[in-house]
N, C-alpha and C positions, 0 to 999 in steps of 0.2 A: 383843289384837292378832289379826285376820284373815288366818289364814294358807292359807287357801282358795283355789281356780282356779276361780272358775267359768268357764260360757261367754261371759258379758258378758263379759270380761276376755282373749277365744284374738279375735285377728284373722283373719274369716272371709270378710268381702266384697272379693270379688276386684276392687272396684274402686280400693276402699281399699289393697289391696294392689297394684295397680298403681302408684296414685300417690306409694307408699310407695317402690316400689322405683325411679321413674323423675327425683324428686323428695328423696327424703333423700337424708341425708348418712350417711358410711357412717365408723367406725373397727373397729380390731383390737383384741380381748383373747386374747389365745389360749387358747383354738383355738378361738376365733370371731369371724364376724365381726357387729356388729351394726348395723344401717341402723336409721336412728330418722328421724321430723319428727314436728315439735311438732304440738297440736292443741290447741283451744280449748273444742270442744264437748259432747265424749264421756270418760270417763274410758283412762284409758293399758289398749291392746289389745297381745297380745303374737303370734309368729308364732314356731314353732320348728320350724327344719328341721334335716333331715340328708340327706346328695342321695345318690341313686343309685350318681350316678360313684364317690362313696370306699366305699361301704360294700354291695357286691353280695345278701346277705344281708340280708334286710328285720326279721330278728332284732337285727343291730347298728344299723342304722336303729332300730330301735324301743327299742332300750336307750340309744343316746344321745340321742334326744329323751326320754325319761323322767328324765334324771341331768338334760339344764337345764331339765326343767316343777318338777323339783323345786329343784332349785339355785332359781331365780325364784321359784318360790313359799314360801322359806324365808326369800327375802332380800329382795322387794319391799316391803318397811317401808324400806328406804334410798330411794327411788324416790318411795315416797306419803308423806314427813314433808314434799316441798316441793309446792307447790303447782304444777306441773309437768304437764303431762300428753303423752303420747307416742301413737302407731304405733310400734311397735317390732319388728323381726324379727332371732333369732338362729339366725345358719347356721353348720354346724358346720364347718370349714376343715379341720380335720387327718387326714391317712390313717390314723393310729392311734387305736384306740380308749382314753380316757383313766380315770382313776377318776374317784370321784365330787369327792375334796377338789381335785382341778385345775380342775375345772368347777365346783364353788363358789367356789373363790378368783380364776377370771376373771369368773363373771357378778356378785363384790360389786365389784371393779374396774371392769367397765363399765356397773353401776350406780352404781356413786359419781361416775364421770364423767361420767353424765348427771345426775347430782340437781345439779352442779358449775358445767353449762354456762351461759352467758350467750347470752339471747335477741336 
């Protein structure tokens, strides 16, 4: 099992990422929120934010995007056993900063609910 990040795999083109964010569809797992659309062509790109406004400190920005590259890249075998492929970006929503088992046990939740979804 490939439990690796490469860069084929981080959602980099902001065009992509436009039509991601103007065009998916979006739910909650807390404390995030994730916006997905399907894709046909490319395999499943991921996008992980943490914004500004909650976290002034670019040290907490940077540690909670490190908890879900790693939460995802621990647990995206739920995601690639379906033949499935996504855009996907995970934004962090909560003002608090959380551990690591809260942010693994929401991003296997809402990867189970995308490996789940009907096209």
């Amino acid at each position: 099992m490939n439990v690796t990040f490469p860069k084929s795999e981080k959602l980099c083109s902001d065009i992509a990422i436009d039509t991601l964010y103007k065009t998916g569809k979006k739910f909650v797992a807390w404390p995030m929120r994730v916006t997905y659309l399907p894709i046909t062509d490319a395999p499943t790109q991921v996008l992980i934010w943490a914004p500004k406004s909650l976290f002034k400190h670019a040290v907490d920005r940077n540690h909670m995007r490190r908890l879900m590259r790693e939460a995802y890249r621990l647990n995206k075998h739920i995601l690639c056993t379906e033949n499935k492929y996504y855009h996907l970006a995970f934004n962090y929503i909560d003002k608090q900063t959380q551990d690591f088992h809260v942010i693994e046990k929401a991003m296997k939740k809402a990867l189970q609910r995308l490996a789940t979804l009907e096209e």
